[in-house]
GUNUKOL-923397 format. One record per residue (C-alpha): residue number from 1; residue in three letters; chain; x, y, z. Coordinates in steps of 0.1 Angstrom, whole numbers, m for minus. Example, Ala and Ser with C-alpha at 12.3 -4.5 7.8 and 13.67 -1.06 7.14 Angstrom:
1_ALA_A_123_m45_78
2_SER_A_137_m11_71
***
This chain:
1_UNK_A_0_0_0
2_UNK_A_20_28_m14
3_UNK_A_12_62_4
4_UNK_A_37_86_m14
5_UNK_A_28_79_m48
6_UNK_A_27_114_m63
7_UNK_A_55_139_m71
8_UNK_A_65_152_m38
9_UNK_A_51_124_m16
10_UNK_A_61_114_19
11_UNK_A_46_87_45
12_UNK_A_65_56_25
13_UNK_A_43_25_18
14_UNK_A_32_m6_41
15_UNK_A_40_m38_28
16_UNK_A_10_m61_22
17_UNK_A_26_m93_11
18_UNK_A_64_m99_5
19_UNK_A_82_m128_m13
20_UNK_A_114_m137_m28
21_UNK_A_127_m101_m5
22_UNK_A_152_m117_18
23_UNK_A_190_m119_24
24_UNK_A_204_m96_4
25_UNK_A_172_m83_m21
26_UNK_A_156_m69_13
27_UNK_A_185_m35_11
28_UNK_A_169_m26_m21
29_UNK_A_130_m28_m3
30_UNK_A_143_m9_29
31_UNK_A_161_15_0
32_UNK_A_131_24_m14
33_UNK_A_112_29_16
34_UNK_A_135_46_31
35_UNK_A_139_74_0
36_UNK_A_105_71_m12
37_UNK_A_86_56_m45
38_UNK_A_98_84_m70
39_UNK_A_134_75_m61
40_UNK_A_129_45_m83
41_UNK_A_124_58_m121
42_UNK_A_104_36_m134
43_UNK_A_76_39_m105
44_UNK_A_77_80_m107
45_UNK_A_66_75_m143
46_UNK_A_37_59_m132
47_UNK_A_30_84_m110
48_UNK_A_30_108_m135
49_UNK_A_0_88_m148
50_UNK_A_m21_106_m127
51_UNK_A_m52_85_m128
52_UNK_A_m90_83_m108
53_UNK_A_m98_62_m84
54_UNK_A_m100_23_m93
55_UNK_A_m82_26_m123
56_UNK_A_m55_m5_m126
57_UNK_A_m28_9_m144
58_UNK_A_m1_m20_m154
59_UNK_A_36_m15_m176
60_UNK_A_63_m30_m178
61_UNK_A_100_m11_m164
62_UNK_A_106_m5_m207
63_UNK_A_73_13_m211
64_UNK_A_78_30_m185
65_UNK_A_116_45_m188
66_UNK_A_144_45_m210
67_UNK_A_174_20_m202
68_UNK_A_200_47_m199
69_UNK_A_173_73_m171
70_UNK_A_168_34_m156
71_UNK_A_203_23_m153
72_UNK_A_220_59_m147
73_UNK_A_197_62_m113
74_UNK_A_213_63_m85
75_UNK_A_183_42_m66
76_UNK_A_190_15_m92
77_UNK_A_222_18_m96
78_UNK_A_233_19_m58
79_UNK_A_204_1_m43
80_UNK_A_183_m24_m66
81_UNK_A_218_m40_m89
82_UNK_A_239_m46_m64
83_UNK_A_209_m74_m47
84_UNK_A_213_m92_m83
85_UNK_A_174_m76_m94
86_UNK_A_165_m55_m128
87_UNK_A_137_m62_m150
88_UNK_A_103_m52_m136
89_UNK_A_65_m48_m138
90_UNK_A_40_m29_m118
91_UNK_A_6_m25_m115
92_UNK_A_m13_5_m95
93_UNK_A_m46_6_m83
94_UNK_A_m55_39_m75
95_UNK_A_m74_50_m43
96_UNK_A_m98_78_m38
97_UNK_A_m73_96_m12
98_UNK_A_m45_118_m32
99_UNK_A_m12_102_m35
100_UNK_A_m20_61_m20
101_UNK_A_m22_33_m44
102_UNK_A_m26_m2_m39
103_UNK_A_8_m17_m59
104_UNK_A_24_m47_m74
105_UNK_A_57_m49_m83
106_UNK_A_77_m78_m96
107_UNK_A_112_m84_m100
108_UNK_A_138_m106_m121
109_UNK_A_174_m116_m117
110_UNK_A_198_m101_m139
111_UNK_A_201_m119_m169
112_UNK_A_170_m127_m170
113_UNK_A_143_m132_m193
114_UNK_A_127_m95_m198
115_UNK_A_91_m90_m187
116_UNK_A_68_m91_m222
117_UNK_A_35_m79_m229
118_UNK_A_20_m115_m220
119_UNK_A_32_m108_m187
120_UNK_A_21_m72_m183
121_UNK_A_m16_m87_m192
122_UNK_A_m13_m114_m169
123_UNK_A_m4_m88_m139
124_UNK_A_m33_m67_m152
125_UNK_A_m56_m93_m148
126_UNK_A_m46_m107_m116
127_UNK_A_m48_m76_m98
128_UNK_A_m79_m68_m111
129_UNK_A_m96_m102_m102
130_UNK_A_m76_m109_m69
131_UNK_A_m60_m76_m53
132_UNK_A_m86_m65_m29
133_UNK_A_m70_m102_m14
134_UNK_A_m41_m78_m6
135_UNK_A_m62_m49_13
136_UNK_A_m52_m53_52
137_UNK_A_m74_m65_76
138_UNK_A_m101_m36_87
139_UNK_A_m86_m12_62
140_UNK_A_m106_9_39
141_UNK_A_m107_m6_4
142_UNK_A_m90_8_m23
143_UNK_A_m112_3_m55
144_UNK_A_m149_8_m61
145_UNK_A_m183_m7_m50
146_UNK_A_m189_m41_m60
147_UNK_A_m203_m39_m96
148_UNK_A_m174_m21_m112
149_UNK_A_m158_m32_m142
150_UNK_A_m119_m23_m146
151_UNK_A_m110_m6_m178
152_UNK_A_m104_m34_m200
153_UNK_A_m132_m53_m184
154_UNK_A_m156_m23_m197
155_UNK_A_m138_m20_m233
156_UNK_A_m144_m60_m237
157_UNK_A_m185_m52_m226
158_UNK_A_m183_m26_m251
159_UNK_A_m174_m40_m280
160_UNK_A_m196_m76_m266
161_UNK_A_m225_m51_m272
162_UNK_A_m217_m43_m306
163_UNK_A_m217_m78_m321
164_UNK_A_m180_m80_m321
165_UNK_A_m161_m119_m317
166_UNK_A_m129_m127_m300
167_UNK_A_m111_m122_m326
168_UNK_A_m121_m85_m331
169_UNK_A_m121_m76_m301
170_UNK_A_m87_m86_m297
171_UNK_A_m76_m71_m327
172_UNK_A_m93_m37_m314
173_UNK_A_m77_m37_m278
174_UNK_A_m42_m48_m294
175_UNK_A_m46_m80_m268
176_UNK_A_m47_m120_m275
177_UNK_A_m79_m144_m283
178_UNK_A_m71_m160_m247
179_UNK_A_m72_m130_m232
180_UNK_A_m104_m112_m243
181_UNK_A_m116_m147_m234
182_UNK_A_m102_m146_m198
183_UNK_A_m121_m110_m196
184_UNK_A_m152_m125_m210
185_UNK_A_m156_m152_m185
186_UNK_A_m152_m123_m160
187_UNK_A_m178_m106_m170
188_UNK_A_m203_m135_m170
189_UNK_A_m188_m142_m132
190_UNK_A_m193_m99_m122
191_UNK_A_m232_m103_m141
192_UNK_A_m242_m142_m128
193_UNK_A_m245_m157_m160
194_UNK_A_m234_m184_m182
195_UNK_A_m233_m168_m221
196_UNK_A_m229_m141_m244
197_UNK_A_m266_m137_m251
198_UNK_A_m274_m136_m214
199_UNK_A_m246_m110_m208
200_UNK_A_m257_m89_m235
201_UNK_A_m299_m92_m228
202_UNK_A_m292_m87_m187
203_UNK_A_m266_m56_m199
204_UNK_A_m295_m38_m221
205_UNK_A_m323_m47_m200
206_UNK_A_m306_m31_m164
207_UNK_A_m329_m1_m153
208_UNK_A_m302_16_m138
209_UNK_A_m270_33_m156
210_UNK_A_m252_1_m167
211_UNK_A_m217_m9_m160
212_UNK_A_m207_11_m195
213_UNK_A_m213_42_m182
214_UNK_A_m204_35_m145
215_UNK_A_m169_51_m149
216_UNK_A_m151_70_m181
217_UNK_A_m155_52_m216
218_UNK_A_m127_47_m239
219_UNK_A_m127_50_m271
220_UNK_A_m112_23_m295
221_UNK_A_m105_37_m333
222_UNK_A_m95_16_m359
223_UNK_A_m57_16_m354
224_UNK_A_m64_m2_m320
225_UNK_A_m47_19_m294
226_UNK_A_m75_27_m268
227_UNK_A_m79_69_m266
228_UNK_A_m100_79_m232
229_UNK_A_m135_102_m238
230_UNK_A_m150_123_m209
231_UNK_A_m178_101_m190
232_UNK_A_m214_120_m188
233_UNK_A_m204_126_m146
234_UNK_A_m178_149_m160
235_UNK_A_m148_131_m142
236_UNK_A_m119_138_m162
237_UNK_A_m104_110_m178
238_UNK_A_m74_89_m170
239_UNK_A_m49_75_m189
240_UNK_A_m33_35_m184
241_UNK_A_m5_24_m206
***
C-alpha cells in the first residue's frame, strides 16, 4: 500500500505481502522505503500517470523509462543492482485519497528473461480479479463498490455489445484471443451468467445506468490503441498504458 505515490510524496508504503525479498534483495525494499517511490524511475513515471480512483494501471520497467534514465539512477544503480534484481512490472490501483495506491511490483534476476506484454496482461488481470485479497485487515478498500468493471473489463462489454467476436475484439484492444476470453468469462462471473446472449440481454435490459457508463468510456478507433473520452459525470479521464 503505497502512500507517497505522487511527485513530492512522503509517508513511504506498508507492505501487504512480501516474497522472494530476503537476504540480500531486502536492502533494495528498505532502500526504497527509506527514500521514497519516486526514487525509483520507473515507479515516478507511473506516478505521473495521474489516474482516478479504481483505475488498474499496469507496464512493464521499458514502457515505462528508457534504459540509460533506468540504469543511470542512482536508486538503481546503488540500491536495486547490487541485490542481483532488474527487469520489472508494476501495476497501480488507485485510491480515492491523493497520493495512495494499492501496488504490485515484480522483479527478475539479472540476466533474465525481460518482462513481455503476456506478462504485463497477466499482472493486469490478476490484480484486477484478486487484489482487494491484498487490502489489510479492517482497512478501507481501495477500489470501487462491487459492480465495477476495470478498464479493460468495460472495453471487452463494449465491444460484446456491438456484435463483435474474439477475434475482433482482440484485434481492437491490441490484446490476444485468450485474453479477451479470460475477460469474458469475467464478466459473465461480475453479471451471474453463463453466455454471451445472457450477458448482453441482462446488460441492455438493467434499469439503472449500466456498467458502460459506471466510470469514463474509452474510445477504440480503428488503429487499435485505446484513446479515453469524458464520461457524462464529468470526471476527467485517466490514462493507463
Amino acid at each position: 500500500m503505497e502512500r507517497d505515490f505522487r511527485p513530492g510524496g512522503h509517508d513511504g508504503f506498508t507492505e501487504i505481502v512480501l516474497e522472494g525479498w530476503s537476504g540480500s534483495a531486502v536492502s533494495a525494499l528498505e532502500a526504497l522505503r527509506r527514500m521514497g517511490s519516486a526514487c525509483n524511475p520507473a515507479i515516478r513515471s507511473l506516478m505521473e500517470r495521474g489516474s482516478e480512483p479504481g483505475t488498474i494501471v499496469t507496464a512493464m520497467r521499458r514502457e515505462l523509462v528508457e534504459d540509460w534514465s533506468w540504469y543511470g539512477a542512482p536508486y538503481v544503480e546503488h540500491h536495486l543492482r547490487p541485490t542481483g534484481l532488474d527487469d520489472s512490472v508494476y501495476s497501480s490501483q488507485w485510491s480515492g485519497l491523493p497520493g495512495v495506491v494499492r501496488g504490485i511490483g515484480i522483479y527478475r534476476e539479472r540476466g533474465g528473461r525481460p518482462f513481455d506484454a503476456a506478462d504485463r496482461e497477466l499482472l493486469h488481470l490478476f490484480h484486477a480479479e484478486c487484489g482487494t485479497m491484498f487490502d489489510p485487515p479492517g482497512s478501507s478498500k481501495v477500489g470501487t463498490p462491487s459492480g465495477w468493471l476495470a478498464p479493460r473489463e468495460r472495453q471487452t462489454l463494449e465491444l460484446l455489445l456491438q456484435g463483435l467476436g474474439d477475434k475482433q475484439i482482440a484485434a481492437r484492444l491490441g490484446i490476444s484471443r485468450f485474453t479477451v476470453n479470460q475477460y469474458t468469462k469475467t464478466l459473465y462471473r461480475r453479471f451471474g451468467v453463463q453466455s454471451r446472449a445472457a450477458l448482453i440481454a441482462q446488460v441492455l435490459a438493467r434499469d439503472e445506468p449500466d456498467a458502460t457508463t459506471a466510470l469514463p468510456s474509452r474510445q477504440v478507433p480503428p488503429d487499435g490503441q485505446p484513446k479515453l473520452a469524458r464520461a457524462s459525470d464529468g470526471q476527467d479521464p485517466s490514462r493507463r498504458s
